[in-house]
N, C-alpha and C positions, 0 to 999 in steps of 0.2 A: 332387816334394815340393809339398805344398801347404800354405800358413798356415792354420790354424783359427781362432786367435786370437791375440792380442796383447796385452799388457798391460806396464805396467813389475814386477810380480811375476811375471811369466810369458808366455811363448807357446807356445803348442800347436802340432804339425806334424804331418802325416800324411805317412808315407814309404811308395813303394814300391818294389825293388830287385831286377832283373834276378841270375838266377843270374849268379856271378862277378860281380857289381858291386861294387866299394869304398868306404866312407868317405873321409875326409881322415886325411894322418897322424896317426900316433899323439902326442896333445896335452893341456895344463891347459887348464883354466878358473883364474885367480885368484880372482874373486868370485861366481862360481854356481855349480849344479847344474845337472850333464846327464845327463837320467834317459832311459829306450829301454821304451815294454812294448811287448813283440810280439804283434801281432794274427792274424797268417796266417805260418805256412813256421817257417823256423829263421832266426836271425840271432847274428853268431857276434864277438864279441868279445877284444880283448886290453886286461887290465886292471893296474892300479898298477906300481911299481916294477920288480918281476920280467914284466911284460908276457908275465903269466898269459892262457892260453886259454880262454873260456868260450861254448858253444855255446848260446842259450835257444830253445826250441820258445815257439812262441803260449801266453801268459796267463802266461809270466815278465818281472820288471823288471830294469832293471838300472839303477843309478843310481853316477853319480860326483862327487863332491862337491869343493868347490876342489881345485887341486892336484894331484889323482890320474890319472895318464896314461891316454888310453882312446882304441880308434878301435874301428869297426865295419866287418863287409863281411858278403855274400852268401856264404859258401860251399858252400851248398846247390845242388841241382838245382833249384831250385821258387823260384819270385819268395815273397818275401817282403814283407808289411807292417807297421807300425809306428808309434807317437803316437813323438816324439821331445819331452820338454818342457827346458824353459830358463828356470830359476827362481835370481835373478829374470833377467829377458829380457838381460840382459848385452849389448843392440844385436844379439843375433843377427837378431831379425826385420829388420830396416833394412838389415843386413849380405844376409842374404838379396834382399829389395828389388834392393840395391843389384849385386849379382853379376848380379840378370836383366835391369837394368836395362842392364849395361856398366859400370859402376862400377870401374874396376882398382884404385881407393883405398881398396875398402871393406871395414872388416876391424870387428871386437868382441873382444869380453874373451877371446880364444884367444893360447897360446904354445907355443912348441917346450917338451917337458918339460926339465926343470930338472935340475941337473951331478947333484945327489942323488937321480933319478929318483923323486921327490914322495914320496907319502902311498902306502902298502902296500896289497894289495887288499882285505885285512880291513876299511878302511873305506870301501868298497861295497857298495852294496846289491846283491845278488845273488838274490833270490830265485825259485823255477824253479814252474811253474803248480801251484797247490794249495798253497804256500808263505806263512806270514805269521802273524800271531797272530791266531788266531781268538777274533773278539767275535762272541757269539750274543745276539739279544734280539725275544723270539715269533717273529714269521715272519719275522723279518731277520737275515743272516749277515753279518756284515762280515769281510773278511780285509786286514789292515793289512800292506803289503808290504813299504810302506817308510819309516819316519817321521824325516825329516833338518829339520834346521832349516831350509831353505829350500822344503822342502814337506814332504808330507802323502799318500802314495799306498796309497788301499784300492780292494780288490772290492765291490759291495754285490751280494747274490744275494736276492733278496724273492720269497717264495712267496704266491699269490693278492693282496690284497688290503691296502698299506701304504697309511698313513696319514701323509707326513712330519713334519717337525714343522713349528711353528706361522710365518706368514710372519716372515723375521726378515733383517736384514743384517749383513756383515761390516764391522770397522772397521777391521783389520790384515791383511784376504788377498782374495784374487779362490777365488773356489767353482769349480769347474768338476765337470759332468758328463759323460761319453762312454758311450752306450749299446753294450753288447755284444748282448745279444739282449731280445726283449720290445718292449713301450713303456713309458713312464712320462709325466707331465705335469709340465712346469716350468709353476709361475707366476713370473713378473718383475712384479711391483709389481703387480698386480693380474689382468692379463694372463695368460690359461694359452694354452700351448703345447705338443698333443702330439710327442716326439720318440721315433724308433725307431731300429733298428741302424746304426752310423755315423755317427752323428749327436752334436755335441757342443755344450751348452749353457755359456758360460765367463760368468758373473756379477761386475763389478767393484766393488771395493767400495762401500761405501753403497749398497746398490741392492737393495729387499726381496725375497725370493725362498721358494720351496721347491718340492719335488718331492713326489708322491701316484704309488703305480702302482694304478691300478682296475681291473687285470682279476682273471681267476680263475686264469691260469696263473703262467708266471716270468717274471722280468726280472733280468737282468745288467747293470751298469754300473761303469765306476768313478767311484770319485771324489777330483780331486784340491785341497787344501786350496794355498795359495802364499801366503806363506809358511805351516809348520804354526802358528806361535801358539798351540800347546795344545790345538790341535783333533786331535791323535792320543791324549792321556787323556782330553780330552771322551768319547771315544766306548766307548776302556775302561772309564769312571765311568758312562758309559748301559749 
C-alpha cells in the first residue's frame, strides 16, 4: 500500500494485492466513507447486512458509507490494483503510519459490525466499468459513479483538446485528480504541472487550481470531490 495523499477530508491509497491475498475483517466505519475503484485485475468484495458477494473487474467503484459492513480480498488469479479512498480520513492515514511504524495502539474510526448487521447493501455504491450517469458537454464525458455526501466520484473522458474551467478554489472540499490514460496539465496557483497515467494530483482547500488537456488524442481521469458539497449537480447543471 502506498499513501498518495492525505488530507482531513480524505486520503488517497493505492493498493496492490497478490492473488489469494485478504483485507481485514468484515467491518463499519461510524463517521466515513470507504470507497475501492479498481484499476488492474478483479477485486472481490462482501457487502452490508447480508454480507453479499460482489466481484468488480478494473473501472468499477465500490463505495460503503457509515455503518455498512464491508471487507475485500483477491480472489482472482492475477494481482490486482486499486485507489482505496477514506472521506473524510477518519485517522486511517496515521493509523496506517502507525502499524509501519510498530504502533500496536494504533487504531481509527473502524468497528466489528454491529448486533443488527448495519445499513443493507442497497446503500452502496456499486457501480461496475461503463456505469454512472452520464453528463456529456462537447468533447467531455463525465460519468458520475458515485455521488455520497462525503464525496463525489466521476470519470472524465476528454477527446482532443479541453479547456478547464477558469482558475478557481474550493472552500468546503479538497479536489483530487488520478490520471487513467493520456496527460493533462494541473495548474496550482499559478504553477502548471504536466501529469500522466498513475499519477495523482489532490488540491486542499483554498488553493487556486485547474486542469487543460492540450493534446489532440484522449485523456482518462477521475475525479474526486471530499466532501461532494454540491459539486455532483454542479456538473449535471453544466
Amino acid at each position: 500500500m502506498t499513501l498518495l495523499a492525505a488530507h482531513e477530508d480524505i486520503s488517497v491509497h493505492w493498493y496492490r494485492l497478490a492473488p489469494g491475498e485478504t483485507g481485514p475483517s468484515p467491518h463499519v466505519h461510524h463517521r466515513h466513507t470507504d470507497a475501492f475503484y479498481v484499476l488492474d485485475g478483479e477485486l472481490s468484495f462482501v457487502l452490508g447486512r447480508g454480507r453479499e458477494p460482489v466481484r468488480m473487474p478494473a473501472g468499477g467503484l465500490v463505495a460503503a458509507p457509515p455503518n455498512l459492513v464491508h471487507t475485500f480480498a483477491n480472489e482472482s488469479g492475477e494481482e490486482v490494483r486499486f485507489l482505496n479512498l477514506h472521506s473524510p480520513d477518519g485517522g486511517f492515514a496515521d493509523y496506517m503510519r502507525g502499524r509501519r511504524d510498530g504502533d500496536q495502539n494504533a487504531s481509527f474510526d473502524s468497528f466489528d459490525p454491529p448486533a443488527d448487521g448495519g445499513r443493507p447493501v442497497s446503500d452502496a455504491i456499486v457501480a461496475r466499468p461503463g456505469e454512472g450517469e452520464r453528463v456529456v458537454s462537447e468533447n467531455r464525458v463525465v460519468l458520475l459513479k458515485g455521488v455520497l455526501p462525503d464525496l463525489c466520484f466521476a470519470e472524465f473522458e476528454l477527446e482532443g483538446q479541453y479547456e478547464g474551467p477558469d482558475l478557481h478554489e474550493h472552500d468546503e472540499q479538497v479536489d483530487s485528480v488520478y490520471v487513467l490514460e493520456g496527460e493533462v496539465e494541473m495548474t496550482v496557483e499559478g504553477s502548471r504541472h504536466p501529469i500522466g497515467p498513475d499519477t495523482l494530483a489532490s488540491v486542499p482547500r483554498g488553493v487556486r487550481h485547474t486542469f487543460d488537456h492540450t493534446g489532440s488524442g484522449q485523456a482518462r481521469l477521475v475525479n474526486i470531490h471530499a466532501p461532494d458539497a454540491g459539486f455532483g449537480d454542479f456538473l449535471r447543471g453544466v
